[in-house]
C-alpha positions as protocol buffer text, in pm:
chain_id: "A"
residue {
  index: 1
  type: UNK
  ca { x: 3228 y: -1104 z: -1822 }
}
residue {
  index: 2
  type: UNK
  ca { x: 3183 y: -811 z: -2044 }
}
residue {
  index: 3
  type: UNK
  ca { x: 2965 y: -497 z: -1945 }
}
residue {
  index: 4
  type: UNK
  ca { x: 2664 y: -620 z: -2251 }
}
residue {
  index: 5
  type: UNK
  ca { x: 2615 y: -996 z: -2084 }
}
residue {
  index: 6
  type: UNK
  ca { x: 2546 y: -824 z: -1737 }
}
residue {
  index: 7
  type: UNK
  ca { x: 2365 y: -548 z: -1818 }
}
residue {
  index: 8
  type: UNK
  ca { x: 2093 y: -768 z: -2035 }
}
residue {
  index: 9
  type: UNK
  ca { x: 2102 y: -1015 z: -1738 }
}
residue {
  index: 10
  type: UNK
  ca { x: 2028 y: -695 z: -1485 }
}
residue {
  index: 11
  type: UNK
  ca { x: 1765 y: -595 z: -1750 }
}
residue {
  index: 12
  type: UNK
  ca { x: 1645 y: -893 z: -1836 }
}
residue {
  index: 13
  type: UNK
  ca { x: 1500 y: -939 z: -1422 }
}
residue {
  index: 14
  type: UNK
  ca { x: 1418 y: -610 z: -1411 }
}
residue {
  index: 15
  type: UNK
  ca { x: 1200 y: -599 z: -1676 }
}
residue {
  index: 16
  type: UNK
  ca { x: 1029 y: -937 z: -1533 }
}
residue {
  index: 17
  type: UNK
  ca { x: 1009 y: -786 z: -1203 }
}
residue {
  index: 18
  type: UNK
  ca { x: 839 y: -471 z: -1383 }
}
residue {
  index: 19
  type: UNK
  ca { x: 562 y: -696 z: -1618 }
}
residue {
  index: 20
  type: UNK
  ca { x: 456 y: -874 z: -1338 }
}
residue {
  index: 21
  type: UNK
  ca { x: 442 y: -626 z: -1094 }
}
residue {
  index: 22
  type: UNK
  ca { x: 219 y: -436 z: -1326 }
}
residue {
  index: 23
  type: UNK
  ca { x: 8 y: -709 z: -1389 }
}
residue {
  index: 24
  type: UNK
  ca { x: -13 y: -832 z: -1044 }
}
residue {
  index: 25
  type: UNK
  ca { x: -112 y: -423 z: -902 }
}
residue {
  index: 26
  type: UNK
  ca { x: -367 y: -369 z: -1148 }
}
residue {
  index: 27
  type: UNK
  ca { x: -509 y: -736 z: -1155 }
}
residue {
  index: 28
  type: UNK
  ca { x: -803 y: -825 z: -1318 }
}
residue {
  index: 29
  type: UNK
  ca { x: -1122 y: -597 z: -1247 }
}
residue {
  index: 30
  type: UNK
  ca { x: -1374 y: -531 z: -1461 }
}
residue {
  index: 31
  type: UNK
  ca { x: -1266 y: -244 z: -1606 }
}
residue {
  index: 32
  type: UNK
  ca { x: -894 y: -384 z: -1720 }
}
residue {
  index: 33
  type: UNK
  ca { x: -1130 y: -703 z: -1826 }
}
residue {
  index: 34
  type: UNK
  ca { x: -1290 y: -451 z: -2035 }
}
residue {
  index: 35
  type: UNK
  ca { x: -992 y: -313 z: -2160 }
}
residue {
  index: 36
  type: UNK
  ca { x: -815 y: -639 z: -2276 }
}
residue {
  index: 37
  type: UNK
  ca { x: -1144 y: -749 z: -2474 }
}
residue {
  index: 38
  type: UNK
  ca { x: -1117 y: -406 z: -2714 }
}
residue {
  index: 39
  type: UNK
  ca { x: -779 y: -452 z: -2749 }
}
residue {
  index: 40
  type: UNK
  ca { x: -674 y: -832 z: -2714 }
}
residue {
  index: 41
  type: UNK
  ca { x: -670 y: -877 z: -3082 }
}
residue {
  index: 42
  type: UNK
  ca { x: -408 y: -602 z: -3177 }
}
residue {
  index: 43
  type: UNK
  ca { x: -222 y: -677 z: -2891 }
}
residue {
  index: 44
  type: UNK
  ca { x: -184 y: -1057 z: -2969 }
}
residue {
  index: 45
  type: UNK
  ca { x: -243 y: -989 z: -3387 }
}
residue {
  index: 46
  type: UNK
  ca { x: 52 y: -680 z: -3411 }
}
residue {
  index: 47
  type: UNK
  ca { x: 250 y: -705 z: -3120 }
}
residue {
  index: 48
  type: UNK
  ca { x: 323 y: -1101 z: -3081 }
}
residue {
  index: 49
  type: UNK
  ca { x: 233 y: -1206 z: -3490 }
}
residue {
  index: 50
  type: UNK
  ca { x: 421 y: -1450 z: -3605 }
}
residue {
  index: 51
  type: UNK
  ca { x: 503 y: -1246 z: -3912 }
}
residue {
  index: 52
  type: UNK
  ca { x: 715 y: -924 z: -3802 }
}
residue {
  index: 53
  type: UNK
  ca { x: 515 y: -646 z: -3802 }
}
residue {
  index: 54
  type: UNK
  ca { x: 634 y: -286 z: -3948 }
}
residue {
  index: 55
  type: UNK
  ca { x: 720 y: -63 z: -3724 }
}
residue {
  index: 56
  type: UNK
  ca { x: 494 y: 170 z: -3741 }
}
residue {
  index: 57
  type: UNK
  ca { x: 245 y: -38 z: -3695 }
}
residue {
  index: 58
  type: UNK
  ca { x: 371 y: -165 z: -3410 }
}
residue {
  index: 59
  type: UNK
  ca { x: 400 y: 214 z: -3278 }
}
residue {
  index: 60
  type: UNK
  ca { x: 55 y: 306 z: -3384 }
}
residue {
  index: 61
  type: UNK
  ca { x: -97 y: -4 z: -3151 }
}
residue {
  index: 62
  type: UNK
  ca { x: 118 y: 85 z: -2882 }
}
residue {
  index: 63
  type: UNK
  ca { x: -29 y: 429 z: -2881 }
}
residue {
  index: 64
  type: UNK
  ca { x: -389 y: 309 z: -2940 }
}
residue {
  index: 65
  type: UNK
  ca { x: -388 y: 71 z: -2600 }
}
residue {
  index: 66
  type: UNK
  ca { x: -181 y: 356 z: -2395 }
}
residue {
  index: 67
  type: UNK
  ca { x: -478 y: 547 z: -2502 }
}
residue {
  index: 68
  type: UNK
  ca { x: -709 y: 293 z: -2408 }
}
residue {
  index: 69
  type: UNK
  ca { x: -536 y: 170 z: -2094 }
}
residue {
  index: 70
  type: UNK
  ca { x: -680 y: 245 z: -1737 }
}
residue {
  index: 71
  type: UNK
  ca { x: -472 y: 541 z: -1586 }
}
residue {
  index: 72
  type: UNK
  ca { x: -362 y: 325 z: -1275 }
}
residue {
  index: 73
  type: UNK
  ca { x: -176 y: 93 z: -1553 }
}
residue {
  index: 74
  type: UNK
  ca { x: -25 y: 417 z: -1686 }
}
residue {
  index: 75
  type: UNK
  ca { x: 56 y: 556 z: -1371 }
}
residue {
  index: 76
  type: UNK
  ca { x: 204 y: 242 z: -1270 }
}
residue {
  index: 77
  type: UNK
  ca { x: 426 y: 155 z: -1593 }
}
residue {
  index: 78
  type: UNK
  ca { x: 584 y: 538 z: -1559 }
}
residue {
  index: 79
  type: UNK
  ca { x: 659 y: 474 z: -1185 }
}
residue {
  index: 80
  type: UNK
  ca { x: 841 y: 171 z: -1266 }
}
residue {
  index: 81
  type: UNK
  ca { x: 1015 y: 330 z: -1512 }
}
residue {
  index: 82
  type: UNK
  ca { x: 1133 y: 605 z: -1289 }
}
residue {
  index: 83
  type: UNK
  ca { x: 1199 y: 375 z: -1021 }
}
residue {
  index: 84
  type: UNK
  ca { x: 1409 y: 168 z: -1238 }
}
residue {
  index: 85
  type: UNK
  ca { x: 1654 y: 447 z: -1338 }
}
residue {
  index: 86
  type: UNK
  ca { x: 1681 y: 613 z: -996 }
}
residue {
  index: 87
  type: UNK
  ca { x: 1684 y: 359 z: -798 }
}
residue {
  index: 88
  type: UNK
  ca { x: 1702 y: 52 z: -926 }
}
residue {
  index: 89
  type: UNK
  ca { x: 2017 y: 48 z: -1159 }
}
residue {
  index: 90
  type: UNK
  ca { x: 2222 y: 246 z: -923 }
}
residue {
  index: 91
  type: UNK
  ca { x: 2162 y: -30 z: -672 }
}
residue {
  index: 92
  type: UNK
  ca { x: 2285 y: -294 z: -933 }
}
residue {
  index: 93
  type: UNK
  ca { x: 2557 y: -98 z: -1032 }
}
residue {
  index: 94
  type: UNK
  ca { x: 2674 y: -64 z: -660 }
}
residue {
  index: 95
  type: UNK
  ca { x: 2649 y: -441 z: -619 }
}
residue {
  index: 96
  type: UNK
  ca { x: 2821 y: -521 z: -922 }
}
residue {
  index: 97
  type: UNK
  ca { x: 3105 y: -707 z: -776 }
}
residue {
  index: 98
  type: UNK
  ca { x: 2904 y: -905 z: -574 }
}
residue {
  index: 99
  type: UNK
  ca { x: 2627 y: -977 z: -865 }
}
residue {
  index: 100
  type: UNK
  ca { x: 2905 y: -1112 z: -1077 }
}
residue {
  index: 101
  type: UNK
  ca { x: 2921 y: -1361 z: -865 }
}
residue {
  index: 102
  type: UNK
  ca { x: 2532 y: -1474 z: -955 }
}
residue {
  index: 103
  type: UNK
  ca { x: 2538 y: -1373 z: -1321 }
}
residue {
  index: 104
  type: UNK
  ca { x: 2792 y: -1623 z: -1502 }
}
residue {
  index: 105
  type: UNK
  ca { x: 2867 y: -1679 z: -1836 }
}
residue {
  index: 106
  type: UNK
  ca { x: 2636 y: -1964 z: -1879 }
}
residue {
  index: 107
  type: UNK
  ca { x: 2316 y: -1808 z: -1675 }
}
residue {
  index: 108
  type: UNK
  ca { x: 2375 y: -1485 z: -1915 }
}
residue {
  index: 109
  type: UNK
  ca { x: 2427 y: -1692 z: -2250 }
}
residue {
  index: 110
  type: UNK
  ca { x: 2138 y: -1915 z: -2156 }
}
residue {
  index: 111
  type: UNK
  ca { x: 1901 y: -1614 z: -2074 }
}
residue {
  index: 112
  type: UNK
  ca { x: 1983 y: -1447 z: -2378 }
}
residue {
  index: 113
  type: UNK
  ca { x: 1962 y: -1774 z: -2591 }
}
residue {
  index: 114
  type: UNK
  ca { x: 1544 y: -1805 z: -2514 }
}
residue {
  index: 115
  type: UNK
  ca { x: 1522 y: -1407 z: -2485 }
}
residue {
  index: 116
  type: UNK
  ca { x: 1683 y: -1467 z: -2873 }
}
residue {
  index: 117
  type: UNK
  ca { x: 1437 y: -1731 z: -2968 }
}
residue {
  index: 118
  type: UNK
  ca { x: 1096 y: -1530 z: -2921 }
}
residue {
  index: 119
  type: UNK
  ca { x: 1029 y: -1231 z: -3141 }
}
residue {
  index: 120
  type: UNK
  ca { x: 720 y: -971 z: -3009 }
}
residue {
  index: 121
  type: UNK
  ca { x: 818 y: -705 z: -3214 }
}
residue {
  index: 122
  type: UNK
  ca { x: 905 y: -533 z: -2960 }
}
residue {
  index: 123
  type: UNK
  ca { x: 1216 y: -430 z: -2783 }
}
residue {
  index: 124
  type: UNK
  ca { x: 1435 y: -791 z: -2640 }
}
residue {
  index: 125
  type: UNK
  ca { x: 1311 y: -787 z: -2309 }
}
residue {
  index: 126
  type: UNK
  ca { x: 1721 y: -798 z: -2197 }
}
residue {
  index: 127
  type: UNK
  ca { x: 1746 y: -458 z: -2306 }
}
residue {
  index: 128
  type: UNK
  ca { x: 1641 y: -100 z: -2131 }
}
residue {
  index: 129
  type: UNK
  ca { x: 1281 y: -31 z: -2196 }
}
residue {
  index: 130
  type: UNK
  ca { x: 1094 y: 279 z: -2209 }
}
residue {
  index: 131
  type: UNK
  ca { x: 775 y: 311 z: -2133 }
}
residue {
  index: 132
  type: UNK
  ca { x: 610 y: 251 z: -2468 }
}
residue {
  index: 133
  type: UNK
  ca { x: 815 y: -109 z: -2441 }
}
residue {
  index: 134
  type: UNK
  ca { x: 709 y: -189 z: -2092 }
}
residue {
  index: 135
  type: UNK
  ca { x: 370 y: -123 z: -2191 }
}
residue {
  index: 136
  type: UNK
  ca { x: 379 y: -345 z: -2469 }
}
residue {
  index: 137
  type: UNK
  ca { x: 496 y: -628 z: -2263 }
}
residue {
  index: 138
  type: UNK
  ca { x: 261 y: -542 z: -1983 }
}
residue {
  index: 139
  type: UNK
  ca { x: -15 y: -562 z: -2245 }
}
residue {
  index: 140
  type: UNK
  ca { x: 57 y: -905 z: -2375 }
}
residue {
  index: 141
  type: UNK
  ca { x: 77 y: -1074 z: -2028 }
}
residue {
  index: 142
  type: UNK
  ca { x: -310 y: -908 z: -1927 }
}
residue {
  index: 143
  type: UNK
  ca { x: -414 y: -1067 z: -2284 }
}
residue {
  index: 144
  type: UNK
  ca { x: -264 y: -1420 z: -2120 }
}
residue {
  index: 145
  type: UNK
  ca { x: -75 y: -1443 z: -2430 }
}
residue {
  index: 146
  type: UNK
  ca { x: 105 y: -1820 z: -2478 }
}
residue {
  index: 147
  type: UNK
  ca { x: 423 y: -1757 z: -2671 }
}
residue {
  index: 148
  type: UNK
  ca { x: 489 y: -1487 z: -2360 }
}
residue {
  index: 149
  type: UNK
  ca { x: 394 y: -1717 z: -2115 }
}
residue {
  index: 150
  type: UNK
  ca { x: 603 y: -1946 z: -2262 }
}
residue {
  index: 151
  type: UNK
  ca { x: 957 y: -1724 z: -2276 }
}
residue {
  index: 152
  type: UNK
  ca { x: 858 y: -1601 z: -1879 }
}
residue {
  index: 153
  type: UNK
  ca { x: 838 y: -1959 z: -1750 }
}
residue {
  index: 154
  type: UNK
  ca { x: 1213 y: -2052 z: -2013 }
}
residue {
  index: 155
  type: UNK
  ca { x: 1390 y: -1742 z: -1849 }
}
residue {
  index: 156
  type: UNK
  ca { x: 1262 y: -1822 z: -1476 }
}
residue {
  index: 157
  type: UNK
  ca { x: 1334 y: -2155 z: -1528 }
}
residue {
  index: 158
  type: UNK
  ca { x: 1629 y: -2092 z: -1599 }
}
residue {
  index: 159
  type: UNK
  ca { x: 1715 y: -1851 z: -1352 }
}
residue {
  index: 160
  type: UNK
  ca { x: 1603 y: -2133 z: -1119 }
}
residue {
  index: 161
  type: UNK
  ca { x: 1850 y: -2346 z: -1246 }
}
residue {
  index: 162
  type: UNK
  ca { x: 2152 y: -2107 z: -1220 }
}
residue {
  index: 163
  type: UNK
  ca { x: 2156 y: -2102 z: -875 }
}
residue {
  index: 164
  type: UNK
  ca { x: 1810 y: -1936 z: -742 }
}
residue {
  index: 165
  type: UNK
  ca { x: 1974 y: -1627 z: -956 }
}
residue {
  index: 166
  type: UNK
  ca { x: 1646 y: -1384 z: -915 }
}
residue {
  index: 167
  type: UNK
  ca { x: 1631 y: -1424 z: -586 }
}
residue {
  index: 168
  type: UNK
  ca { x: 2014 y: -1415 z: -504 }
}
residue {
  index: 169
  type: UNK
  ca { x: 1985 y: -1050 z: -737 }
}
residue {
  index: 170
  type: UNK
  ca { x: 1711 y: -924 z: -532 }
}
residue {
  index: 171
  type: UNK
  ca { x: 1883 y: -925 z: -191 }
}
residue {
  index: 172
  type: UNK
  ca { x: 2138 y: -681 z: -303 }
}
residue {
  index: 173
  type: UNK
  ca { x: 1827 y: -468 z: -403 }
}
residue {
  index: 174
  type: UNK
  ca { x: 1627 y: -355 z: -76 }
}
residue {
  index: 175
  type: UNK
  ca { x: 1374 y: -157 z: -284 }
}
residue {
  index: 176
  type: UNK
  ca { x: 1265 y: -475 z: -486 }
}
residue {
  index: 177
  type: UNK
  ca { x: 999 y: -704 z: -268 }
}
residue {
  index: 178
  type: UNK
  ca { x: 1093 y: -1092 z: -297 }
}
residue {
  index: 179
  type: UNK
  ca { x: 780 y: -1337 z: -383 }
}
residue {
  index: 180
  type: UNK
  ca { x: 902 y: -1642 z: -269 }
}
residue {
  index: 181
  type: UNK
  ca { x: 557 y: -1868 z: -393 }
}
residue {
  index: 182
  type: UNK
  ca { x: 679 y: -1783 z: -744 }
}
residue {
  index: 183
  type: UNK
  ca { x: 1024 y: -1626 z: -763 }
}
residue {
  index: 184
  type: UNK
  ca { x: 918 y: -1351 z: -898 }
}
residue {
  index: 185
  type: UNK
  ca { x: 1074 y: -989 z: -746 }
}
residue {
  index: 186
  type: UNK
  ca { x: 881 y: -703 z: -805 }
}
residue {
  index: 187
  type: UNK
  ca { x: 922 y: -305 z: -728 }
}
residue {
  index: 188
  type: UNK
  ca { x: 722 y: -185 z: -455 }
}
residue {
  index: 189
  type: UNK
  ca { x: 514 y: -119 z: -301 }
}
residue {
  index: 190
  type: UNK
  ca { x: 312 y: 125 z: -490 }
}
residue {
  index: 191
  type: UNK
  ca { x: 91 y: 442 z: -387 }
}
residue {
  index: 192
  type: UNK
  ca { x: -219 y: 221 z: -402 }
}
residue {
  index: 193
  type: UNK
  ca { x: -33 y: -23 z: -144 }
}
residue {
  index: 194
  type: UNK
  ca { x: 144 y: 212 z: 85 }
}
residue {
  index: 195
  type: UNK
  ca { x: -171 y: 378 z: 126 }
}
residue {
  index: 196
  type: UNK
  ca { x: -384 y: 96 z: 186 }
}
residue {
  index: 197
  type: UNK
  ca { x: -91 y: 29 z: 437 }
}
residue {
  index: 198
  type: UNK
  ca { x: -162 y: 334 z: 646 }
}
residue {
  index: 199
  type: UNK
  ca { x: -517 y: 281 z: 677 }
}
């Protein structure tokens, strides 16, 4: 397998594990409630249109909801972001060998083949993603938007099918927390948790 099929796979769970541990941290209070009804529409109307957007205005409503986001959403996206590239990564990269083993030709082909089929205009969710990307992502899944719900539930599925791949990846990565009601592997735990922990 070449070096591009395995690093979208790698990205394409850690980006998953990054959405919804986002969206599962910050939940749904009243103030992110608040939040997603100012901004739902250019969120679902820019960022997931049907019709490609133009960049910059694809930019300028990224900016506008980082603006309008709740800082424990922006806190959180830039800690995942660090804790991808320092942590994260160099784990999969350690593991390599053995995740080769998980990520074959037809999980990573298969993956990439529904990542292919949605557009967001945003960054392919099998690629690296800043924090601008992440929070675009993030953004859509608060809104609860369908064609997003849609490619999550294609790419678990078919991680699923590909024998339990998520969860095979996420034992060779200690600092990612298995959810075993949904499959879905998140970092953690975050400030908020650890010190809830020590209380």
């Amino acid at each position: 397998m070449d070096d591009k099929k395995f690093e979208q796979t790698a990205n394409t769970i850690l980006n998953l594990n990054n959405i919804v541990g986002a969206t599962g941290i910050i939940g749904m209070g009243d103030i992110m409630n608040a939040f997603i009804g100012g901004m739902g529409d250019l969120m679902n109307n820019v960022l997931a249109a049907a019709v490609p957007s133009k960049k910059e205005d694809v930019d300028d409503a990224i900016k506008k909801i980082t603006a309008s986001s709740p800082n424990e959403l922006k806190d959180e996206v830039r800690r995942e972001v660090e804790s991808t590239k320092k942590f994260l990564w160099p784990a999969v990269k350690k593991h390599k060998k053995e995740i080769l083993e998980i990520f074959t030709d037809k999980l990573c082909d298969d993956c990439n083949r529904i990542i292919d089929s949605y557009d967001f205009n945003l960054p392919k969710i099998n690629t690296s993603l800043d924090e601008a990307g992440l929070m675009g992502y993030i953004s859509l899944a608060l809104a609860e938007n369908d064609k997003l719900g849609k490619m999550f539930a294609e790419i678990i599925g078919c991680l699923d099918e590909n024998g339990n791949a998520m969860n095979r990846f996420a034992y060779y990565l200690p600092e990612l927390i298995t959810n075993l009601d949904t499959g879905i592997v998140r970092t953690g735990p975050s400030e908020a948790e650890k010190a809830a922990a020590n209380k």
